[in-house]
PQR file of N, CA, C, O and H, with PARSE charges and radii, in Angstrom:
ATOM      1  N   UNK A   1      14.314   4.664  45.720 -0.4000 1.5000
ATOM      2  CA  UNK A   1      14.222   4.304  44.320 -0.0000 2.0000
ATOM      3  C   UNK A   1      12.802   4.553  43.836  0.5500 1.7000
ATOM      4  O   UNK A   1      11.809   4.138  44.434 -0.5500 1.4000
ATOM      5  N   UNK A   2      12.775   5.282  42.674 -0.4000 1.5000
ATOM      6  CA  UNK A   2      11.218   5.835  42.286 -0.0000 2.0000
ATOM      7  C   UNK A   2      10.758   4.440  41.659  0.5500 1.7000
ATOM      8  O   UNK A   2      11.615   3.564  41.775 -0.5500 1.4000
ATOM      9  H   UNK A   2      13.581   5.618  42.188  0.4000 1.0000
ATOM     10  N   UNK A   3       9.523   4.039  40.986 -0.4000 1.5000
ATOM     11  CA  UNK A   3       8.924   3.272  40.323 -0.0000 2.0000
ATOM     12  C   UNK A   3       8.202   3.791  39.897  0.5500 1.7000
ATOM     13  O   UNK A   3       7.521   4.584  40.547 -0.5500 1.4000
ATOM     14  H   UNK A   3       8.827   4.751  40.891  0.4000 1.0000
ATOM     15  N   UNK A   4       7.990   3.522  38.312 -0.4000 1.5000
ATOM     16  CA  UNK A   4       6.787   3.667  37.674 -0.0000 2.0000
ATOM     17  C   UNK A   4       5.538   2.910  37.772  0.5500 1.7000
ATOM     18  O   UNK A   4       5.563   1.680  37.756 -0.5500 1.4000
ATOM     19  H   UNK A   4       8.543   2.878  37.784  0.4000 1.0000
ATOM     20  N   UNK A   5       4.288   3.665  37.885 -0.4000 1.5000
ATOM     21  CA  UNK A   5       3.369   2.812  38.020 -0.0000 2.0000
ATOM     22  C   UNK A   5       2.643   2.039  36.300  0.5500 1.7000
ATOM     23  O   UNK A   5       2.374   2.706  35.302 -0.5500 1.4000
ATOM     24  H   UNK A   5       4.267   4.665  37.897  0.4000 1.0000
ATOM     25  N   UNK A   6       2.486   0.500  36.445 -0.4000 1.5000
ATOM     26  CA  UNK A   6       2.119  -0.014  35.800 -0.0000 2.0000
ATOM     27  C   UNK A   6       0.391   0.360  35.169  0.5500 1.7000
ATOM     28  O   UNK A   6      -0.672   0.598  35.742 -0.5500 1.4000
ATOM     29  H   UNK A   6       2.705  -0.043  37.256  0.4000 1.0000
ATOM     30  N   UNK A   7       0.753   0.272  33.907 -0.4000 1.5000
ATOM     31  CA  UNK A   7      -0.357   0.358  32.781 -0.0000 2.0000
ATOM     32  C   UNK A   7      -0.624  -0.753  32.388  0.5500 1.7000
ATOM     33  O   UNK A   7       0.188  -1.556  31.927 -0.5500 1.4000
ATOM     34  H   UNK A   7       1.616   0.079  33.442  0.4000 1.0000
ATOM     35  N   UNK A   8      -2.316  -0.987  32.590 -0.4000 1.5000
ATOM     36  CA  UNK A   8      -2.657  -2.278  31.595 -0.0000 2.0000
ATOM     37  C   UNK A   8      -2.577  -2.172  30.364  0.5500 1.7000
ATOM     38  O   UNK A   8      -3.092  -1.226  29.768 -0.5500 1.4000
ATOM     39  H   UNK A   8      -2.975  -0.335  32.964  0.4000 1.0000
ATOM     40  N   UNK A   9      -1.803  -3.294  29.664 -0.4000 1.5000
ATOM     41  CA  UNK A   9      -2.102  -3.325  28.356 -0.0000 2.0000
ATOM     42  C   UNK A   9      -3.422  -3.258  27.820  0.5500 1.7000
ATOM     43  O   UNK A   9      -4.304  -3.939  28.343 -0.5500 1.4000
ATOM     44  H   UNK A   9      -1.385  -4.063  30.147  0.4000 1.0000
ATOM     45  N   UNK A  10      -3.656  -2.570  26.904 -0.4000 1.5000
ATOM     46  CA  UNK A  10      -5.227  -2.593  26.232 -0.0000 2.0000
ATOM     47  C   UNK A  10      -4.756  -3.686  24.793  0.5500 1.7000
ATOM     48  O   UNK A  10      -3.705  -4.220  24.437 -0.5500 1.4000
ATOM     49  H   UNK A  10      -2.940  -2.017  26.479  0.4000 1.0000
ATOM     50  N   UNK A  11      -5.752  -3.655  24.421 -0.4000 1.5000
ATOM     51  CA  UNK A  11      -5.663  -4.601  22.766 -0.0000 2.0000
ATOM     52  C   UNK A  11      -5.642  -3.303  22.012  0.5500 1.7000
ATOM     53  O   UNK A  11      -4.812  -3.481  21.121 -0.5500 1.4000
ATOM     54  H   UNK A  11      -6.605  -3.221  24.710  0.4000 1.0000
ATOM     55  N   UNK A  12      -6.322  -1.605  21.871 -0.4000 1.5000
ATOM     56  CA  UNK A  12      -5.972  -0.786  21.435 -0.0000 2.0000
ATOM     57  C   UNK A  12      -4.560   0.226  21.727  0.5500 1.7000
ATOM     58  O   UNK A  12      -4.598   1.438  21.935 -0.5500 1.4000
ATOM     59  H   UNK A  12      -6.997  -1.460  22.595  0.4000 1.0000
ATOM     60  N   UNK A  13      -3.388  -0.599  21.680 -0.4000 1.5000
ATOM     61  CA  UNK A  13      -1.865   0.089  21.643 -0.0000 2.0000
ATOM     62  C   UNK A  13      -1.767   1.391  20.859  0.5500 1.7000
ATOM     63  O   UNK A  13      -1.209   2.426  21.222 -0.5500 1.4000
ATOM     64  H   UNK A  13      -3.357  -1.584  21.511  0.4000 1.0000
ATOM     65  N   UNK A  14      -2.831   0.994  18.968 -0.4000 1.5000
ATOM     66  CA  UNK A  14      -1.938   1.756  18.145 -0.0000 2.0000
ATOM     67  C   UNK A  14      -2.640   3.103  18.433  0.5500 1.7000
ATOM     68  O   UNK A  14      -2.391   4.164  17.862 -0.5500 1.4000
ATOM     69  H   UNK A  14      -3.284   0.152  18.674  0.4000 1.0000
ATOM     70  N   UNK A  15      -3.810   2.842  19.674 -0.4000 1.5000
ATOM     71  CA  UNK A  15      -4.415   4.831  20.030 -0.0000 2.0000
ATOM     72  C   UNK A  15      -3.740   5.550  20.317  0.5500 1.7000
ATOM     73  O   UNK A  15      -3.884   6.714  19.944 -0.5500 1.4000
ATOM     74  H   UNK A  15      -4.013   1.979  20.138  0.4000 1.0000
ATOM     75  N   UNK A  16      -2.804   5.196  21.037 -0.4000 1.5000
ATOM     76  CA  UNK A  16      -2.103   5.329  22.076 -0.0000 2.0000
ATOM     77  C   UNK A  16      -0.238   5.747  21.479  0.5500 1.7000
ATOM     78  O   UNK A  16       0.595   6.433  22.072 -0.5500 1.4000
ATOM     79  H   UNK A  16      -2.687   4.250  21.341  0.4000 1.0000
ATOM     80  N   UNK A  17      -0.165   5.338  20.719 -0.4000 1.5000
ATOM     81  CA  UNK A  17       1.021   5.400  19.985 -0.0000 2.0000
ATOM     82  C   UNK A  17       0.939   6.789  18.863  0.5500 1.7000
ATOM     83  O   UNK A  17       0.164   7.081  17.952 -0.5500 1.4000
ATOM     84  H   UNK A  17      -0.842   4.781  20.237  0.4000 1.0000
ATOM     85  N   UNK A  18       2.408   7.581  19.577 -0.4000 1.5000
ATOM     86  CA  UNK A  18       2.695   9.014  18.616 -0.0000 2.0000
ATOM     87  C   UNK A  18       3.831   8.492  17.888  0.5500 1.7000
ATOM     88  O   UNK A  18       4.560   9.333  18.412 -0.5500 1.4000
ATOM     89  H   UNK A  18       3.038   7.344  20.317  0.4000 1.0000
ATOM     90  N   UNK A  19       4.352   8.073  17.403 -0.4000 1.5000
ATOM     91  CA  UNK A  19       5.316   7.157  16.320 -0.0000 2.0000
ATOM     92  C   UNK A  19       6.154   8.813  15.297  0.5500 1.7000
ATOM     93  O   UNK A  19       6.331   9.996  15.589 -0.5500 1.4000
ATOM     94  H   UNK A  19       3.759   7.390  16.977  0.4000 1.0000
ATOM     95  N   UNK A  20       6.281   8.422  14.750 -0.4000 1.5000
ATOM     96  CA  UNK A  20       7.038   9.545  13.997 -0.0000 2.0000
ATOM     97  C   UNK A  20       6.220  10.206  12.759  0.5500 1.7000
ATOM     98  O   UNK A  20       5.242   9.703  12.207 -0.5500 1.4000
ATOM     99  H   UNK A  20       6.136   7.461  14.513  0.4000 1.0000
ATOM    100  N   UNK A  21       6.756  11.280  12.487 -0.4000 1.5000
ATOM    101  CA  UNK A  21       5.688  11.467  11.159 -0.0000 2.0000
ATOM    102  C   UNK A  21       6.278  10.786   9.641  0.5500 1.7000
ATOM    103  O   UNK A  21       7.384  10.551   9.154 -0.5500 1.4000
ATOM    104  H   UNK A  21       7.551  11.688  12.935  0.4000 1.0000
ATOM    105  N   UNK A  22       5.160  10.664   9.321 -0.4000 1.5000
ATOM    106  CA  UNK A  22       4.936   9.349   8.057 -0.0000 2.0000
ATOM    107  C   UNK A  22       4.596  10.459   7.128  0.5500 1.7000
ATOM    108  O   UNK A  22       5.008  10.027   6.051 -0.5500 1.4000
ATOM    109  H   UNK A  22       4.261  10.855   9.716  0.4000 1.0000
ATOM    110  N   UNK A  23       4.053  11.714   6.894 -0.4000 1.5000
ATOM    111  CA  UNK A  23       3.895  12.580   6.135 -0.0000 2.0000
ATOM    112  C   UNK A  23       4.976  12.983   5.449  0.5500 1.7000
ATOM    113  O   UNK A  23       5.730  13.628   6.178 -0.5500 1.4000
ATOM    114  H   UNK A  23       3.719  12.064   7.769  0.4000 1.0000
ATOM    115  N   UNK A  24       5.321  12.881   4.459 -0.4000 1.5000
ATOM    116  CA  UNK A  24       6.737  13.129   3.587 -0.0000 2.0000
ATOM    117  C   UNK A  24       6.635  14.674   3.763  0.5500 1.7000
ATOM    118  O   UNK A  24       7.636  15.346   4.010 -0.5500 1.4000
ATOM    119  H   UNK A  24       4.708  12.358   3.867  0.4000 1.0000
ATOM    120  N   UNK A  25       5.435  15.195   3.632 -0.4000 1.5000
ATOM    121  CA  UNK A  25       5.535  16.801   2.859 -0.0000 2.0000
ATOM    122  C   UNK A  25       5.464  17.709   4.107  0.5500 1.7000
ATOM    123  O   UNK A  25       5.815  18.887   4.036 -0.5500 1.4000
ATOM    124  H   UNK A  25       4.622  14.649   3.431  0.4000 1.0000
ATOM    125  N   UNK A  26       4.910  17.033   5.496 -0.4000 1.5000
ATOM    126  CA  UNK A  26       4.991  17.275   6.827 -0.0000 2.0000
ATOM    127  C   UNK A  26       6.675  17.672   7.087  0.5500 1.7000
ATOM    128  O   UNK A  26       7.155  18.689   7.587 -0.5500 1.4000
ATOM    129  H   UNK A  26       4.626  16.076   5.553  0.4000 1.0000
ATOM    130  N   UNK A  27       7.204  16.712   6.657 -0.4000 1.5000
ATOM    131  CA  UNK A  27       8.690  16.315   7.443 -0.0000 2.0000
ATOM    132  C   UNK A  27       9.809  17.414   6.187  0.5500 1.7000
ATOM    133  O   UNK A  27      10.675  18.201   6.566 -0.5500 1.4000
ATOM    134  H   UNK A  27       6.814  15.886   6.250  0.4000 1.0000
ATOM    135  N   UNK A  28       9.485  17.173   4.916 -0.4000 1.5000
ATOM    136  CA  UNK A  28      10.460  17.915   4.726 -0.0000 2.0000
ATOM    137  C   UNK A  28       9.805  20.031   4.850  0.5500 1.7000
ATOM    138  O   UNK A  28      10.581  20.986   4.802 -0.5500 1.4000
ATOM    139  H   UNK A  28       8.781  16.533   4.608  0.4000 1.0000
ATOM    140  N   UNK A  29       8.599  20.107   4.971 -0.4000 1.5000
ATOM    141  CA  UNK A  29       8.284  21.157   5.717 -0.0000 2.0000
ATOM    142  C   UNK A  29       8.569  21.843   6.824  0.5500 1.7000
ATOM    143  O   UNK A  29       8.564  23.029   7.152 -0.5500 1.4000
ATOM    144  H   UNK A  29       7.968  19.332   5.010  0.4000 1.0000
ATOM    145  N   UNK A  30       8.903  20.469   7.494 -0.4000 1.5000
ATOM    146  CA  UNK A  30       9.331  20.907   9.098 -0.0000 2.0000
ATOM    147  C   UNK A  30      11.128  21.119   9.105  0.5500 1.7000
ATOM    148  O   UNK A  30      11.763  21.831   9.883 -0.5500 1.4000
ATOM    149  H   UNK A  30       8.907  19.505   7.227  0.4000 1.0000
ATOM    150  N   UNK A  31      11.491  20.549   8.359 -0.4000 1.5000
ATOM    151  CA  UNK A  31      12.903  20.631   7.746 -0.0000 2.0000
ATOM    152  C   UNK A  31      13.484  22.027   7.470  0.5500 1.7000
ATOM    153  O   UNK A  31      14.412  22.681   7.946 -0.5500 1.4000
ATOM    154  H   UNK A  31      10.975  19.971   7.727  0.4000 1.0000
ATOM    155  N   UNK A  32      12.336  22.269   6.269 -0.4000 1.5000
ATOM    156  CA  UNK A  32      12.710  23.579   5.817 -0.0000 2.0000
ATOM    157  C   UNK A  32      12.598  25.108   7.077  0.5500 1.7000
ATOM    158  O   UNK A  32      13.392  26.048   7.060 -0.5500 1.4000
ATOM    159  H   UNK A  32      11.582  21.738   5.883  0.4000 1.0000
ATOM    160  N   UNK A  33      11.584  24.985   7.916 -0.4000 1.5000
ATOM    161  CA  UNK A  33      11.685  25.683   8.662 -0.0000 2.0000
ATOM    162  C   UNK A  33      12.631  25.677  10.202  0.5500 1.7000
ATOM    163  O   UNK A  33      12.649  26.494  11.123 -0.5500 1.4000
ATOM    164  H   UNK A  33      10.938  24.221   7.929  0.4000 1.0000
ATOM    165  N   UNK A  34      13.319  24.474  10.011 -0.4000 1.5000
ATOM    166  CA  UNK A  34      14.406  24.390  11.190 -0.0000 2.0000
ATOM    167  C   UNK A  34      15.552  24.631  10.184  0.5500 1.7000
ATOM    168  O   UNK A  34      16.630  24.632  10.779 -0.5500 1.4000
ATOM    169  H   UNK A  34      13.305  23.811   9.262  0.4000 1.0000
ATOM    170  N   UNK A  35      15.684  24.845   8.792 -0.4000 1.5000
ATOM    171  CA  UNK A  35      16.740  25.318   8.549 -0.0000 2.0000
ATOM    172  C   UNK A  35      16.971  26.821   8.353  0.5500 1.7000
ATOM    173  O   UNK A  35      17.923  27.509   8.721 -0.5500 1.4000
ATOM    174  H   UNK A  35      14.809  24.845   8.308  0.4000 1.0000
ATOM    175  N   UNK A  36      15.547  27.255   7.488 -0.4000 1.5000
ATOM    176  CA  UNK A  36      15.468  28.616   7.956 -0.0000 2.0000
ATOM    177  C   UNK A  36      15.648  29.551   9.185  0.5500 1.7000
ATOM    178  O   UNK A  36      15.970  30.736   9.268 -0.5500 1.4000
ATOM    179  H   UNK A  36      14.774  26.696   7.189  0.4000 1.0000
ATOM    180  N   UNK A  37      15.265  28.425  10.292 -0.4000 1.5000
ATOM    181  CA  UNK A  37      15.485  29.058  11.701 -0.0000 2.0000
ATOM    182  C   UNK A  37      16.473  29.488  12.291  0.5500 1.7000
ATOM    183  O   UNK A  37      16.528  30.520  12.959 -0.5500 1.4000
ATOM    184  H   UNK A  37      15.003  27.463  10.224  0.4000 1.0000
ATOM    185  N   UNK A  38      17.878  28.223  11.948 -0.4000 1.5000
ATOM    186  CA  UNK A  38      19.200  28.151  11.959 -0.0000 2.0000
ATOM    187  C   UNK A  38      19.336  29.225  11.546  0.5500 1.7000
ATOM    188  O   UNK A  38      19.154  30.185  12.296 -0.5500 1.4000
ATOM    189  H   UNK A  38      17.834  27.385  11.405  0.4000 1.0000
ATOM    190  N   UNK A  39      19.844  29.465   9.694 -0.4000 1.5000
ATOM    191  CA  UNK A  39      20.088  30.413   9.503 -0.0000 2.0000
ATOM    192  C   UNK A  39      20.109  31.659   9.621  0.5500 1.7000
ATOM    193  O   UNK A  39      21.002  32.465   9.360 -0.5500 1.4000
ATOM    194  H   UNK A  39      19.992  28.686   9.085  0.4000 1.0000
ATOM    195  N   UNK A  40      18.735  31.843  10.168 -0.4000 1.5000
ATOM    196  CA  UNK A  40      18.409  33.491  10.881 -0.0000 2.0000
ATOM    197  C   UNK A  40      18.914  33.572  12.616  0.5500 1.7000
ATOM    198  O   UNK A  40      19.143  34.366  13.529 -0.5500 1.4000
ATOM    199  H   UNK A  40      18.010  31.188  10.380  0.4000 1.0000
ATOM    200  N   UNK A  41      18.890  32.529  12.365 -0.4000 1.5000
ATOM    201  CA  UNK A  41      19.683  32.887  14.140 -0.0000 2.0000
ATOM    202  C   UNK A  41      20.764  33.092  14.116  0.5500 1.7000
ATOM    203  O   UNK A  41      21.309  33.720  15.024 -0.5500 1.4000
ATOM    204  H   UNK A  41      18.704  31.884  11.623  0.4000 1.0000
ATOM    205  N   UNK A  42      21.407  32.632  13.083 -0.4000 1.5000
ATOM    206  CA  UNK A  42      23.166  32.923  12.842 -0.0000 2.0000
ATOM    207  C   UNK A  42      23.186  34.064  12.552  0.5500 1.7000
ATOM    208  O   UNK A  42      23.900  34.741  13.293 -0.5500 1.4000
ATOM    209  H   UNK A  42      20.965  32.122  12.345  0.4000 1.0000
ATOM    210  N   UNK A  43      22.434  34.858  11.353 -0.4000 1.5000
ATOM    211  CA  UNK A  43      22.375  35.889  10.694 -0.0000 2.0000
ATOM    212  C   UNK A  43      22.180  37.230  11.735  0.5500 1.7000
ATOM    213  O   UNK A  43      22.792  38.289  11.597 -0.5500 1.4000
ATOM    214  H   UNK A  43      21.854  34.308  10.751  0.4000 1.0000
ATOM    215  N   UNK A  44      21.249  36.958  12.738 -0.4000 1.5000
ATOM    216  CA  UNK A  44      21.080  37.503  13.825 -0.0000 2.0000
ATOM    217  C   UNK A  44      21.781  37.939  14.817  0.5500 1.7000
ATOM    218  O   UNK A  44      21.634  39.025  15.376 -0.5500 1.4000
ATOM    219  H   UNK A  44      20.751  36.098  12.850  0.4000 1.0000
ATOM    220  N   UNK A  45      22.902  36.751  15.175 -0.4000 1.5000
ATOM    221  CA  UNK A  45      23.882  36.562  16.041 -0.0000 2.0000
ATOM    222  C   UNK A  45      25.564  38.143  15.671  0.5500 1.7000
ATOM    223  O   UNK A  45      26.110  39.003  16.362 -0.5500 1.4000
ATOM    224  H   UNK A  45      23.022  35.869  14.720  0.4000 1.0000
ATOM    225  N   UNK A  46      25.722  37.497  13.781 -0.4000 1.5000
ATOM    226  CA  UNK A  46      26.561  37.974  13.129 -0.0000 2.0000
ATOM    227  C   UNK A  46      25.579  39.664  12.806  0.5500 1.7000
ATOM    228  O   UNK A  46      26.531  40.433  12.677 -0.5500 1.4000
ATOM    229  H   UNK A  46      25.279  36.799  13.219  0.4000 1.0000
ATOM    230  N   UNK A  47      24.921  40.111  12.716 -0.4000 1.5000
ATOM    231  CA  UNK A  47      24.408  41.509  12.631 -0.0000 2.0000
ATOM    232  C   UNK A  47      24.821  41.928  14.382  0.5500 1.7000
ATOM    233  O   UNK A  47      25.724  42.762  14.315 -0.5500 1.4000
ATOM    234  H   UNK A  47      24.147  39.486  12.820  0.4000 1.0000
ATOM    235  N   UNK A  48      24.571  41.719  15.464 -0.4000 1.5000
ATOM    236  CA  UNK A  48      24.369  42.163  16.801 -0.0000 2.0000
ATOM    237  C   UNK A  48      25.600  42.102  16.910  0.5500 1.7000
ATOM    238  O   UNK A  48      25.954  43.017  17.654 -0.5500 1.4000
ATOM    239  H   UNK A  48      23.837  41.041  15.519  0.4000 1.0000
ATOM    240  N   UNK A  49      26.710  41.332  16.463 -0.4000 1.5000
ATOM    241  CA  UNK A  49      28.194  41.015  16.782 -0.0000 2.0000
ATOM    242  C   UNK A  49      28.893  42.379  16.075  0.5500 1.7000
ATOM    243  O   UNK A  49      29.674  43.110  16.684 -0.5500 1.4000
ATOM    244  H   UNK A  49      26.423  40.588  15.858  0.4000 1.0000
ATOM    245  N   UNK A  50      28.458  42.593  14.639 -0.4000 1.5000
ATOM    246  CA  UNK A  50      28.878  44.230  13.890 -0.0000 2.0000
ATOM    247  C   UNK A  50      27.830  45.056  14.088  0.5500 1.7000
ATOM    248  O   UNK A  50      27.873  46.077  13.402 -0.5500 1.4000
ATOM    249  H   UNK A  50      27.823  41.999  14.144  0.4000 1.0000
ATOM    250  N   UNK A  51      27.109  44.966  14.647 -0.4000 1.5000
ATOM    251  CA  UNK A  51      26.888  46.241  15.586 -0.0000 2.0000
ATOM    252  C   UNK A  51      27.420  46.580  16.737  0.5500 1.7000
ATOM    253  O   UNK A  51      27.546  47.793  16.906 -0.5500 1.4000
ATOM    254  H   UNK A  51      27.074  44.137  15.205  0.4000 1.0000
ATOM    255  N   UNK A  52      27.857  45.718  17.785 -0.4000 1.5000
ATOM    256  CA  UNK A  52      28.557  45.635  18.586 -0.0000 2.0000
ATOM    257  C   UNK A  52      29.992  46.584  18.328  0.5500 1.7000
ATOM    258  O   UNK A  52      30.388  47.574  18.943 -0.5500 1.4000
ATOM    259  H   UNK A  52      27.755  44.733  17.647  0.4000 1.0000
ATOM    260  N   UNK A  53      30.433  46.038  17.460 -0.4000 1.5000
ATOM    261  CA  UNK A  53      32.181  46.377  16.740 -0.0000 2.0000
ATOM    262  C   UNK A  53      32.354  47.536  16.208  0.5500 1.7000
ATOM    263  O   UNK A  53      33.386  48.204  16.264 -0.5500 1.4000
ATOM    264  H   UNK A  53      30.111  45.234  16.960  0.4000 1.0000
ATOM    265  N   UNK A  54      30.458  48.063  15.197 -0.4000 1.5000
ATOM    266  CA  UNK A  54      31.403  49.600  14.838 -0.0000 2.0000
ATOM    267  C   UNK A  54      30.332  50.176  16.095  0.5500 1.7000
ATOM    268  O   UNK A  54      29.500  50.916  15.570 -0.5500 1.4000
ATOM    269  H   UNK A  54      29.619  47.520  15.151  0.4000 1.0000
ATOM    270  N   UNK A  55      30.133  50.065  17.456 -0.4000 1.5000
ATOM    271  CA  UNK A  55      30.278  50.872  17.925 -0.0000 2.0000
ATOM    272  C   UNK A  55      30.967  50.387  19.506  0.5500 1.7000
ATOM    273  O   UNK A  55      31.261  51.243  20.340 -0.5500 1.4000
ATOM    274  H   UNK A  55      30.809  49.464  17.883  0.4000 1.0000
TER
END
């Protein structure tokens, strides 16, 4: 059975803490480019699939 080895608590936690992003314009930025990403990967997928077919 593995164990993790214990960390002292410090009184500075919040250094130490990556929490989520709080940046509105960060997050829907990062949004926009995982949807763009999607889409071109599909777009990508469906071009290589009819190329595939007419030949």
């Amino acid at each position: 059975m593995n164990t993790l080895p214990m960390h002292q608590q410090s009184g500075h936690q919040s250094d130490k803490f990556n929490g989520p992003i709080l940046d509105r314009e960060k997050l829907r930025e990062g949004t926009y480019v995982a949807m763009l990403t999607a889409i071109g990967s599909v777009v990508l997928v469906l071009a290589v699939k009819a190329l595939y077919l007419a030949f």
